[in-house]
N, C-alpha and C positions, 0 to 999 in steps of 0.2 A: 390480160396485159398485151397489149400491140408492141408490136416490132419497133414505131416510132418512142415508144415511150421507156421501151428497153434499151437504146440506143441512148437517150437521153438521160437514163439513169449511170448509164457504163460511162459517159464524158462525165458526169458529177461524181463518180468515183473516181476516176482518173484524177481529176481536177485535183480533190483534195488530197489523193496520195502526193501529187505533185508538191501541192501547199508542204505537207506534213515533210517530207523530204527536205524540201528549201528549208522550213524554221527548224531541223534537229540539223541542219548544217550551220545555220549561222548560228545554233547554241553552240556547235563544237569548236565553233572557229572563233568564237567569242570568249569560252573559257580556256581555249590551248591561250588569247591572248593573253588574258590574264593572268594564267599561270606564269606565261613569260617574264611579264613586268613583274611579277610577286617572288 
């Protein structure tokens, strides 16, 4: 495995941790809404 393509795998790790982070925030910020109004 080359150095370019381990580099390229570590940004598409990153990436989807990002992803994965972003949508369990807007579920929490979606359900604290909810519970609000409820």
């Amino acid at each position: 495995m080359t150095i370019k393509q381990h580099e390229r795998l570590a940004d598409l790790a990153m990436g989807c941790v990002i992803f994965l982070s972003g949508f369990l925030a807007a579920l929490v910020t979606v359900s604290v809404m909810l519970a609000g109004h409820a």
